[in-house]
N, C-alpha and C positions, 0 to 999 in steps of 0.2 A: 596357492594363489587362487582366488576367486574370481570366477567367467561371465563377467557384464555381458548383455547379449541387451540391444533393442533390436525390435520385431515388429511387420507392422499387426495391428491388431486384426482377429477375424471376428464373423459372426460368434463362435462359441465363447468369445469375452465380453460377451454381453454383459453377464454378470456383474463378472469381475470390473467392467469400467465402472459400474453401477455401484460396487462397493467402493472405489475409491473415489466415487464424486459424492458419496455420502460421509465418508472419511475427509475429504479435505473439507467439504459444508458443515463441519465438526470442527475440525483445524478455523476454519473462520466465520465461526459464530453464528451461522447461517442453515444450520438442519434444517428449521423450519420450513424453509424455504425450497426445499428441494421436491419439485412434482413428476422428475423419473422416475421410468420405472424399466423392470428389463427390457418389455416390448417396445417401449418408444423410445430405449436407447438403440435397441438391434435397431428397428426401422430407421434411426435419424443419423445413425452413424453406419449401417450399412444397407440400409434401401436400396434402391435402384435409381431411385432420383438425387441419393444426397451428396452434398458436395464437401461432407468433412471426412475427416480422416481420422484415424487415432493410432499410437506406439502405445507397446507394452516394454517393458524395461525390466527385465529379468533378471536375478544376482543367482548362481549357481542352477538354472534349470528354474527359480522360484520368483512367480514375477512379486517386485516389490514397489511399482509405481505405472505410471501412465502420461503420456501426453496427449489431449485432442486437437485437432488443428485444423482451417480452414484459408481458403486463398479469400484476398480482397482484393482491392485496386486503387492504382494511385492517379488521378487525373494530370496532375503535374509532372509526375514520371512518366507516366504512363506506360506501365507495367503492373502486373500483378504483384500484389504482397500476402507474406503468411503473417497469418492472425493467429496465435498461441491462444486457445481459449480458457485451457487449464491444465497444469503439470502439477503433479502431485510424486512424491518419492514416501511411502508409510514411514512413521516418526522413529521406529526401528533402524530402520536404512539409510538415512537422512548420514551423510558422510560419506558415503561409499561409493562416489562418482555418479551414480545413478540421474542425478539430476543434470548436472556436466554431459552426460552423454544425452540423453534426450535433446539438452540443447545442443549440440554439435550435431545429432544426425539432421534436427529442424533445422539449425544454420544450412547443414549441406545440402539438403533438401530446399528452402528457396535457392541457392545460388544453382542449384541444377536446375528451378523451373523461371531463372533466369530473376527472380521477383527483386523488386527496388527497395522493399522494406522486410525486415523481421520484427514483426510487435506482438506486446503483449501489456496486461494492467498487475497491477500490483497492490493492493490493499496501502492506503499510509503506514496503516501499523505495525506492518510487516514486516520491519526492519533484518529480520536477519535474510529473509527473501532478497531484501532492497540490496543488501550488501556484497551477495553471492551473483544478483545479477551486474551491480555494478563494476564486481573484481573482475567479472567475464568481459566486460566493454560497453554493457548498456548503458544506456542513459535517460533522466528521463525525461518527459514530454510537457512538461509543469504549465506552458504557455497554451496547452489547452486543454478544455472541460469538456467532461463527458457525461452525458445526457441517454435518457434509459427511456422510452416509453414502454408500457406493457399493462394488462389487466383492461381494467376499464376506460380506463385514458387510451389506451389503443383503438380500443375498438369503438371508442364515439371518434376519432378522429377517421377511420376506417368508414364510418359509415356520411 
């Protein structure tokens, strides 16, 4: 029988979160686009100032995926929510609960910091994603649009 283990992530997975956020930016079309690197993953995700978190998801002793996650807020509940920013399981593993359990320890995890929402996005095209989160109870949010600034649109509205 093989030994599911999630763990939270430390500094020495720097790396390795690095590899699976260029794995999944692989998985969705999107390498290009990828400007981490180890150090500004160690610094963003274990700094002293930062406010995200991340799980490793191990199958025998051998991690084979990741979650990162940060808390947000809900004005109308008014409580905190976790924000899923990326779960990845390698295309190898993809079947073997792995992903299942990252989300139950992130369900357990807001219901312990008491939060009013669990979210996260999901690519349109992602169907077999859409389907696995849907068998679990998600749902999704279709009644609103999500808007990104960044680059140089950020930063003339910044100035």
């Amino acid at each position: 029988m093989s030994n599911l283990v999630i763990r939270e992530a430390c500094v020495a997975d720097s790396a390795l979160i690095l590899h699976y956020v260029r794995e999944l930016a692989v998985y969705e079309k999107a390498e290009h686009e990828v400007e981490a690197n180890e150090a500004s993953v160690q610094e963003s995700i274990f700094g002293a100032d930062s406010q995200v978190k991340a799980l490793i998801c191990e199958l025998d002793g051998e991690p084979i995926g990741f979650a990162v996650y940060f808390y947000n807020y809900s004005t109308w509940l008014a409580k905190p929510g976790l924000f899923l920013e990326d779960l990845y399981i390698t295309l190898e593993h993809r079947g073997s609960g792995g992903g299942k359990a990252l989300l139950r320890r992130l369900a357990s995890i807001a219901v312990d910091k008491n939060c009013g929402r669990f979210e996260w996005n999901v690519l349109k095209w992602n169907q077999p994603s859409i389907e696995f989160y849907e068998a679990l109870g998600a749902r999704p949010q279709s009644e609103w649009v999500g808007y990104r600034m960044t680059g140089a649109a950020l930063k003339a509205l910044a100035t």
